[in-house]
N, C-alpha and C positions, 0 to 999 in steps of 0.2 A: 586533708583529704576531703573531697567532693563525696560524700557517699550517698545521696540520694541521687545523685546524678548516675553514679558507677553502680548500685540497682538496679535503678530504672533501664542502661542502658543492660544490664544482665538480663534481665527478666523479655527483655525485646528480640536481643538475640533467642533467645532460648524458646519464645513463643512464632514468634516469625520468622527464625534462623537467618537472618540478619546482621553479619559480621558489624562488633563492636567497631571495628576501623573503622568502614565505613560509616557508621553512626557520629565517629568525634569527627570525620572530616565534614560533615554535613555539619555540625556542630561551628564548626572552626568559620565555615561558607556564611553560614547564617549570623554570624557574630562581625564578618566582617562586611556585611550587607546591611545591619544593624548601623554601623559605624556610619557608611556610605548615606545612608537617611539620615542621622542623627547631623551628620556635619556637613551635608551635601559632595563631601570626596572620601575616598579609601585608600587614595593611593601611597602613601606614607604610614598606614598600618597595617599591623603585621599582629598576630595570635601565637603563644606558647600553650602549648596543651603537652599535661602530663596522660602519656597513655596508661600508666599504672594508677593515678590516684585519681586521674579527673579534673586537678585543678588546672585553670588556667588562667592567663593574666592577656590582657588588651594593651597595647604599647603604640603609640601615637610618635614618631618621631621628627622632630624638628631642628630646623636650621637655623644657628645663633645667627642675627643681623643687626644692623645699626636701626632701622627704621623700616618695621612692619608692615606689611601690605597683605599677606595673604595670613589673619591668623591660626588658619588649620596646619599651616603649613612651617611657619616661622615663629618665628620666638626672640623679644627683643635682650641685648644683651646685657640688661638690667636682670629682667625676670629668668634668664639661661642662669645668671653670678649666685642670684637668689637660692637658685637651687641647688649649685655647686658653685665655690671661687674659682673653679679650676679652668671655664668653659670659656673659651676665647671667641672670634665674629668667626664663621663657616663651620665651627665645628657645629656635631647631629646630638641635639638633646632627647634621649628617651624618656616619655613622660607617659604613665599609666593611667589608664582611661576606665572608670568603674560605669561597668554595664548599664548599675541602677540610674545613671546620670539620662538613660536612655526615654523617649517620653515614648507616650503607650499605642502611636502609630508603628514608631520602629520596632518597638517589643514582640508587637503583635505580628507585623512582618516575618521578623525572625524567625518565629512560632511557625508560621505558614511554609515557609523554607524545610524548617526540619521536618514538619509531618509532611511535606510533599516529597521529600525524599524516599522517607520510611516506603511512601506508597509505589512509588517507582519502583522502589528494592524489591518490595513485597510482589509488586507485577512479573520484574526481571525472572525473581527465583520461581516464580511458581510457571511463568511461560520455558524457564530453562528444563524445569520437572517434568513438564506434562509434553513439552518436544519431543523428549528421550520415549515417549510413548506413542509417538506419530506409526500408525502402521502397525498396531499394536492391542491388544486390548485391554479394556480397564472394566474394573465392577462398579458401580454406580448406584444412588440411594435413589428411588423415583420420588419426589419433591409434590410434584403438582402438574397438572396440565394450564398450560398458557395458550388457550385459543385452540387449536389440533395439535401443537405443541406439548412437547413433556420436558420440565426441568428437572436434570440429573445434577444430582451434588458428588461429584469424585474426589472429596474431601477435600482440600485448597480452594479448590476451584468447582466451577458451575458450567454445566455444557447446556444445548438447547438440544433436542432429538427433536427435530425437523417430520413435520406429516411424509415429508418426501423418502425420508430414512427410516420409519416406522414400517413395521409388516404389516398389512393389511388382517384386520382382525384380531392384531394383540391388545390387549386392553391392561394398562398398568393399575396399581394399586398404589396410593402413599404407603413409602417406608417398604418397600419391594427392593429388592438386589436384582440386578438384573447386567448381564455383560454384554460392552457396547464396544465397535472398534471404533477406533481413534482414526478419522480421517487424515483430517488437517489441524494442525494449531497455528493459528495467526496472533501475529502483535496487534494491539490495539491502543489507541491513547486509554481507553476504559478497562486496559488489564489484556489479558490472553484469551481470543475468542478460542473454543475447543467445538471443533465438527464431529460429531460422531453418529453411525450409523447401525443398525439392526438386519439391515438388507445387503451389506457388501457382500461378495465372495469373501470375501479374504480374511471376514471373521468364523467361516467355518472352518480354513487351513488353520486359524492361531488355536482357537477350539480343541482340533486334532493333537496340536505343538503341547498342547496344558496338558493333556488326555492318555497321550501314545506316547511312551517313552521311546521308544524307535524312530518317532516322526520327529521329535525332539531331538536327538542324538542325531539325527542323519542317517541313519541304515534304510529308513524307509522313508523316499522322497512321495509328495504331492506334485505330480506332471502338471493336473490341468483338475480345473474346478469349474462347472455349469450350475448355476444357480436359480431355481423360481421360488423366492424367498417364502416363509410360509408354507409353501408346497411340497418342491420336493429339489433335492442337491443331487448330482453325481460328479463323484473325484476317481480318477485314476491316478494310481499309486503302483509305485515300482521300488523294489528291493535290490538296493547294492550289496548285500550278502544271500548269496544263494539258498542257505539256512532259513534264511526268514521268510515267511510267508509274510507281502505285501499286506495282500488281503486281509486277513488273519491276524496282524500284528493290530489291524485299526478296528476290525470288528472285536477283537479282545473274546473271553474267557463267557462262553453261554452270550454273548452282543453285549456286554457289561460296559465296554469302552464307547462303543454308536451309541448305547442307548443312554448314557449319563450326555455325549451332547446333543440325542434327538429330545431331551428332557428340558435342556437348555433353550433348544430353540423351539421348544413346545409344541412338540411332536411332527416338525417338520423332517422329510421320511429322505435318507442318504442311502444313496447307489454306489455301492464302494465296487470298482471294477480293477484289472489289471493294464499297466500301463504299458503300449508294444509301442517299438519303434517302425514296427511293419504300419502301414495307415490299415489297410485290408483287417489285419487281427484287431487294431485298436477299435475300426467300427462296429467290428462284429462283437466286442467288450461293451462300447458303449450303449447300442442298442439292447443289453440285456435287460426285459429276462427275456426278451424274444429269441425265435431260435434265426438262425438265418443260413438259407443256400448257398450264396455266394454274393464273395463281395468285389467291383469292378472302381478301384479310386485310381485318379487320375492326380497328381504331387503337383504338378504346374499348375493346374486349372486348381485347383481345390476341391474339385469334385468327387461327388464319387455314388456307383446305381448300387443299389442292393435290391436281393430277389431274396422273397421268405416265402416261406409255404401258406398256401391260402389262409389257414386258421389259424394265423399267425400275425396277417397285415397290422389288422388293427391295435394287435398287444405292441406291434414293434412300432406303430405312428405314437400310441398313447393316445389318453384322453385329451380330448381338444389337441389333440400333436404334442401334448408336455416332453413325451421320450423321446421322439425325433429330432423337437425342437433341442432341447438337452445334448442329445450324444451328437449334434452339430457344432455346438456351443463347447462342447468338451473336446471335439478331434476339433473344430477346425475346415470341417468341409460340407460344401453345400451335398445334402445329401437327398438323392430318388429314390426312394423304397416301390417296388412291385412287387404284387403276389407270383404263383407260378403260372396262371392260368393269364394272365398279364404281359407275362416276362412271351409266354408262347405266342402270343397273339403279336407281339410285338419285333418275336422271331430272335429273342435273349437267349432262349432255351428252345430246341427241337419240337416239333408236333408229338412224338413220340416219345416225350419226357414223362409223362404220369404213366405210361404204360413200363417205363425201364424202371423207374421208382416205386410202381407197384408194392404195396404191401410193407415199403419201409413207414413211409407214414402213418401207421394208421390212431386213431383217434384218441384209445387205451395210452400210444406211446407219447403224444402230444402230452395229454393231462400229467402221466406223471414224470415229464422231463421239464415241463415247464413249475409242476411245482417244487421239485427239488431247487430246481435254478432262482423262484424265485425269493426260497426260504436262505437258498447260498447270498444272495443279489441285494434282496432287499432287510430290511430291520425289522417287516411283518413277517410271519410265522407261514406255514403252507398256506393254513386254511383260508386267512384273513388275505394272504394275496390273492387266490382264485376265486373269492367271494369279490374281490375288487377287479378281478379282470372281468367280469362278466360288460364291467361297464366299458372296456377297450373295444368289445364286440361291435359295439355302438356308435362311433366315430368312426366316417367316412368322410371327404370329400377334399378339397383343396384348403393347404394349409400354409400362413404367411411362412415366409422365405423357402419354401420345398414345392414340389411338385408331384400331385398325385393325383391318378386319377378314380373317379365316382368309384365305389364297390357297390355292388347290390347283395345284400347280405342272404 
């Protein structure tokens, strides 16, 4: 029995999970590449390998002839008798070939053979591991920064977090956890590149999948996800069991479920809304916490006008357009938001519309409908949302992909 051999290849398996098979067929490759160098041909030998003990023997075989010309290959029928009387001219003499006879060019070949194998395998298994994680997310060790670069170690394997896929303003720490989606993984001659990103969408739906046992089972699906990474997210979310509150299921017990992954993605602020197959209800979801008059979408065009009450325009644009831009991003249509004073001038709504509305509006019911809705809406509390809308008041004018016109405040 080989037993430093049947070790060493135990301890490989078991460190790089590296099938012993394949180990003695690399073994077996390497030995007869040995041969190939050593005698200038291969092709007359042949390897027995015991897969239980390791041992194996090298067997060279030749054909008896009268008058030798190829000695790798033949064997005269003097030296065939020598070794048995039995061996007559065309019969095949097997004749065992000892390794050590081998000089220390081919040795060293061989050597190269098998570790280049090992290294293949070790690529193959850890690119077949980290595949099954494509579109998925992983926890990751922060390493180092390489340039604007951050090297994450996902244990096997080494990712790069690209400046392109970092959130603006995270700053890593060595020896940090931090969870990264899994973009893409590529073959590589240097092993398995691993893409992964900090800014997809689609690492707050997996987020939700860890988090929401509902969202995980399937009772409560993710429609649609608008992302400004850093900033701020909104998902609509729809329940195929009537019992469950969508909403409710992902905001969890006091925000215990948002706020473990607005913790994750360090304090980036999620609009959890309901998901309508009507476009009208969906935009008037999406726009929250604004309130809104009415909504006019157009299914062909992808359009669609909305009209909010004056003290309202700017909370339903957002700052710099964030909400507009977002509840576009999330329905799907290019959307026109007007005030009512807007909507009249432009003959949306009657001249005689604030006078038949009279007295529903007024300022008391504004304040505290918009902050229940936006303590329902948002992950900050009343207070901390109406201390942040003061700055929605502030934002007017023409915003990329929408159209709006000047407000004078």
């Amino acid at each position: 029995m080989n037993t430093e051999l049947l070790e060493a290849l135990t301890i490989l398996e078991k460190e790089k999970d590296i099938s012993k098979e394949v180990l003695l067929d690399a073994i077996e490759e390497s030995l007869i590449k040995a041969c190939e160098n050593h005698f200038g041909k291969a092709d007359n030998i042949r390897v027995t390998m015991d897969r239980e003990t390791c041992d194996y023997q090298l067997i060279q075989e030749k054909t008896v002839v009268e008058d030798v010309e190829d000695k790798v290959e033949q064997i005269s029928i003097e030296d065939a008798k020598a070794i048995d009387g039995k061996y007559e001219l065309g019969d095949i003499v097997q004749i065992p070939i000892e390794s050590k006879s081998f000089g220390r060019i081919a040795t060293q070949n061989a050597k190269n053979q098998i570790l280049q194998k090992i290294r293949e395998e070790e690529r193959a298994i850890i690119y077949d591991q980290y595949s099954e994680k494509e579109k998925d997310i992983v926890t990751g060790i922060v390493q180092r920064y390489v340039g604007r670069n951050v090297s994450i170690n996902l244990g096997k394997a080494d990712a790069m977090l690209t400046e392109n896929e970092q959130v603006k303003g995270e700053v890593f720490q060595p020896t940090e956890r931090i969870k990264l989606y899994v973009v893409e993984v590529k073959k590589t001659t240097k092993g398995p590149k691993i893409l992964v990103s900090r800014t997809h969408p689609e690492l707050v739906k997996r987020l939700f999948e860890a988090e929401v046992t509902e969202v995980r089972d399937g009772i409560v699906e993710i429609k649609s996800i608008a992302r400004e990474a850093g900033s701020r997210t909104k998902i609509a979310v729809w329940s195929n069991d009537a019992d469950v509150d969508p909403v409710g299921a992902c905001v969890g017990m006091n925000g215990a479920r948002v706020n473990a992954i607005v913790n994750e993605l360090r304090g980036e602020k999620i609009d959890i809304v309901n998901w309508s197959d009507n476009p009208g209800i969906l935009i008037e979801n999406a726009l929250s916490p604004a309130k809104v008059i009415s909504v006019m979408a157009d299914p062909d065009d992808k359009t669609a006008s909305v009209i909010v009450p004056d003290n309202q325009l700017s909370l339903a644009i957002g700052k710099e357009g964030q909400n507009a831009r977002l509840a576009a991003r999330l329905t799907g249509y290019k959307i026109d938001i007007k005030s009512e004073t807007q909507a009249i001038e432009s003959g949306e709504l009657p001249e005689n519309y604030m006078e038949l509305m009279e007295g529903v509006y007024e300022e008391e019911m504004y304040e505290e409908s918009y902050a229940d809705e936006y303590a329902d809406g948002y992950t900050d509390g009343p207070e901390e949302g109406l201390a942040e809308a003061d700055g929605f008041y502030e934002v007017t004018g023409d915003i990329d992909e929408f159209v709006f016109e000047e407000v004078e405040e």
